[in-house]
N, C-alpha and C positions, 0 to 999 in steps of 0.2 A: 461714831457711826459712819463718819466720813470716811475713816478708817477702812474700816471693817467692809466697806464697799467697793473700796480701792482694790484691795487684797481681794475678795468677792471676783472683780471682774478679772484680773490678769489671775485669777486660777481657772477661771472660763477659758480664757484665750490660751492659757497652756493647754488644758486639757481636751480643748480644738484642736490646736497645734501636734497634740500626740496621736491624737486619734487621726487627725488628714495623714499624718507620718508613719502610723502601723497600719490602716486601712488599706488591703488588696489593692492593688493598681491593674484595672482593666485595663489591657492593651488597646492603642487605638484600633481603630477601623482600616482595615489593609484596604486601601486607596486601588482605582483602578489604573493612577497610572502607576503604580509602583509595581504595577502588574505586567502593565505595557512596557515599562521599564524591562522589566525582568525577558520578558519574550522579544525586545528589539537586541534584548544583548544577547543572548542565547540566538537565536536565529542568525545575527551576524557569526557568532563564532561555528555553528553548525555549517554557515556557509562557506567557511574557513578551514572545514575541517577537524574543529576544537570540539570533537564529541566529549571530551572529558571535561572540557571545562565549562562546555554547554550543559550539558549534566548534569555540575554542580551547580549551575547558575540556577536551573531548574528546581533541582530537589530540595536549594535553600527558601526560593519565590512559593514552591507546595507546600514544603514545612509554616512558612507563614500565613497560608493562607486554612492553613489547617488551625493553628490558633488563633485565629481572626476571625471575623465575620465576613468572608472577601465572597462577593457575590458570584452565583453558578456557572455564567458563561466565564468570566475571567479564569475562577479554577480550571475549569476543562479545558481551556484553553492551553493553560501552561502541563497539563497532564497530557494532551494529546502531542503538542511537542515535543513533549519530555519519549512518551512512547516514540516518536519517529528519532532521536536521536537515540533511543537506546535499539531500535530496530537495525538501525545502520551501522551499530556496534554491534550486531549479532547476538547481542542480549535479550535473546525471544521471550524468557519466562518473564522479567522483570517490563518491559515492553509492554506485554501483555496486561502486570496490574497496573501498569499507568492506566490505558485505555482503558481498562474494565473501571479505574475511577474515574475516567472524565466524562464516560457514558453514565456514570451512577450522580456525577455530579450535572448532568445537564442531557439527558438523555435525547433532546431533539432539539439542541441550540444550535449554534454556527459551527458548532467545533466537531458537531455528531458523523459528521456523514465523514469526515476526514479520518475519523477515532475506529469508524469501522472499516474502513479503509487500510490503515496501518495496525488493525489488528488482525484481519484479515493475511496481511504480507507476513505478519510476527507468527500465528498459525502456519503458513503454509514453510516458514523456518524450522517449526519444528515438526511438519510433518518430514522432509526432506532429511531429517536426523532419527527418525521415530525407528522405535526398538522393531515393532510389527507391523506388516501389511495392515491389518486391522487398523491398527491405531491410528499409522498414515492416513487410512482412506478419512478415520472420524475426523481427521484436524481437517484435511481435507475440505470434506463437507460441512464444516466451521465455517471456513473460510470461503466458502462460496455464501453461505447466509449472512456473511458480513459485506460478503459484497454487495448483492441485493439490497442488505439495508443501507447501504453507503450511497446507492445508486437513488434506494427509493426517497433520502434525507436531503440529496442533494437540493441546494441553493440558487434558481434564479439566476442567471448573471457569472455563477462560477466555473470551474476548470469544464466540464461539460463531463459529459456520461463515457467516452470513447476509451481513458486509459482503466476505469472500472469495468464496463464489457470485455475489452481484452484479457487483464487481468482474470476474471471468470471464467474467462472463457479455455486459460492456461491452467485453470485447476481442475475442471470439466476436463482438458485434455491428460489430466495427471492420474484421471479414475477410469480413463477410456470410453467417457459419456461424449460419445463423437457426435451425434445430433445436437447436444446442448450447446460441443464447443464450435460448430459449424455454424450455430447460429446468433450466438455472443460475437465469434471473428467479427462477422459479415456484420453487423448492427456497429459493430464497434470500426469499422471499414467506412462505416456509412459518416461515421461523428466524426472520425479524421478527416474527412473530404469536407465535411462542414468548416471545422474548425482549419481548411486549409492546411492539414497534415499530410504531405504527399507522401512522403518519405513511410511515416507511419500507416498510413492510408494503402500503401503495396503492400506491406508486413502483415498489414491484417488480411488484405485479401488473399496472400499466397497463404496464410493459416490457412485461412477457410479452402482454400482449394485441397490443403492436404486432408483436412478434417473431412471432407467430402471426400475423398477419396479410401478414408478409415470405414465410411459410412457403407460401404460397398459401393458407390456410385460413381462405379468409375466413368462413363461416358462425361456427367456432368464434372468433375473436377480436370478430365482431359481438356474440353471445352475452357472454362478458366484459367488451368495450365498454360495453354497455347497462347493465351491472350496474353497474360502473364509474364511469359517467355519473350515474347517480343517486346517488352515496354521494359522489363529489367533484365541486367547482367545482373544472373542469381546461379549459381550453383546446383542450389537446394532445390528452387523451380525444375531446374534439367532435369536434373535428379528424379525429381519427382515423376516428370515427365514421362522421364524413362519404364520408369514402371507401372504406368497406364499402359503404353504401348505395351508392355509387352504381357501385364494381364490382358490387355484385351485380343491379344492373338498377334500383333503386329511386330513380330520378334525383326526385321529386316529394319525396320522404324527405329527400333528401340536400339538396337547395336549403332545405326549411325548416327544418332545421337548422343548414344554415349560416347562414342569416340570422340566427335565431336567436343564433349564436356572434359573427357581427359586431354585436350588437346589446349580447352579451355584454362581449365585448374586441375595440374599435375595434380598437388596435394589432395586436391577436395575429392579425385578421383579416387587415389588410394584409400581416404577415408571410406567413400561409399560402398568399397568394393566387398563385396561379402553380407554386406548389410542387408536387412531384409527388403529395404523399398529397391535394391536393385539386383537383374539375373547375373550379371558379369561376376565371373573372375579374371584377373591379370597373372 
């Protein structure tokens, strides 16, 4: 009997033994730092310029986190990344389904307002290729509703609203919606000067002078022109200048000014010449 009991338990403990040894093996739990992991090396070589091997750093860190239980914000995370390296690789379509998973995986986390952001830039890639006007204008008007909500998801504490207003404001100028873009510039003028962007802070305001000036209003974008004019050596300013004057009847204005501008920038001169924002030919 002692036997028999002996034999008894070591066919227990085999038959443990075999079954712990064929039994599925659930993968652990994808950790969040392995996540962090994944995104400090990837973001180093993205800033290196290593889109391809930031890339793969990427699509290995998502494939894991696709058989894993890896929680909402970390996935989006590394999918919105993943989309801005494949954006800077001109890889719009693939760009695209990053972000559309990192919004599906965390649709109003940290990673949201960023995701509609770089989807937003990845649209307006392929409207800038798009076969039809039409179709342009739809990715277009995508991509201003990704701004919006990029704008409206924004975080408290982060990069501020200025480079999404501008950016909106350059796809409003891509459909010739000049009220919209005149008033995205100018809001987006207003957050550079917050954020102590001076440089960026003229750029939007000479938009906005020119978008005021698409708008038929030309007395009001002369008036910011002129101000404009004298605070920056700009070309594009004169330029622009130019062609208030001489919509507005002040053809003797406009000529010495232009001269002035070709006297300025030979080149930027011949560029303008024939164009429609000016009357001169050389």
């Amino acid at each position: 009997m002692v036997g028999d009991r002996g034999v008894s338990s070591r066919r227990r403990a085999l038959l443990a033994a075999l079954a712990l040894a064929t039994a599925p093996v659930r993968p652990p739990r994808a950790s969040a730092a392995s996540a962090a992991d994944a995104l400090a090396d990837a973001r180093e070589l993205y800033g290196a310029g290593g889109l391809e091997d930031a890339e793969a750093v990427l699509e290995r860190a998502v494939a894991v986190a696709d058989d894993r239980d890896l929680e909402a914000s970390s996935k989006a995370a590394l999918l919105k990344l993943l989309g801005d390296v494949r954006v800077d690789a001109y890889a719009y379509e693939r760009a695209m389904r990053a972000y559309d998973a990192a919004l599906e995986a965390d649709p109003r986390g940290a990673s949201a307002s960023g995701a509609h952001f770089g989807r937003a830039n990845a649209l307006e890639g392929l409207a800038a290729a798009a076969a039809t006007a039409a179709a342009a204008t739809a990715l277009y008007e995508s991509a201003i509703d990704d701004y919006g909500a990029c704008l409206e998801l924004a975080k408290p504490g982060g990069a501020g609203p200025a480079v999404p207003l501008f950016e909106r404001a350059q796809a409003y100028k891509r459909l010739d919606r000049w009220d919209d873009a005149r008033r995205d510039y100018a809001a987006a003028a207003v957050a550079f000067a917050d954020a102590r962007a001076r440089k960026e802070q003229k750029i939007a305001e000479a938009q906005a002078a020119f978008a005021t000036f698409e708008t038929g209003d030309v007395a009001a974008a002369r008036r910011q022109l002129e101000t404009l004019s004298r605070q920056l050596y700009s070309s594009d300013v004169r330029a622009a200048l130019v062609a208030c004057y001489w919509v507005a009847g002040d053809a003797a204005r406009a000529e010495d000014l232009w001269l002035s501008l070709c006297e300025m920038d030979a080149s930027r001169c011949v560029l303008y010449t024939g164009s429609h924002t000016t009357p001169f030919a050389r």
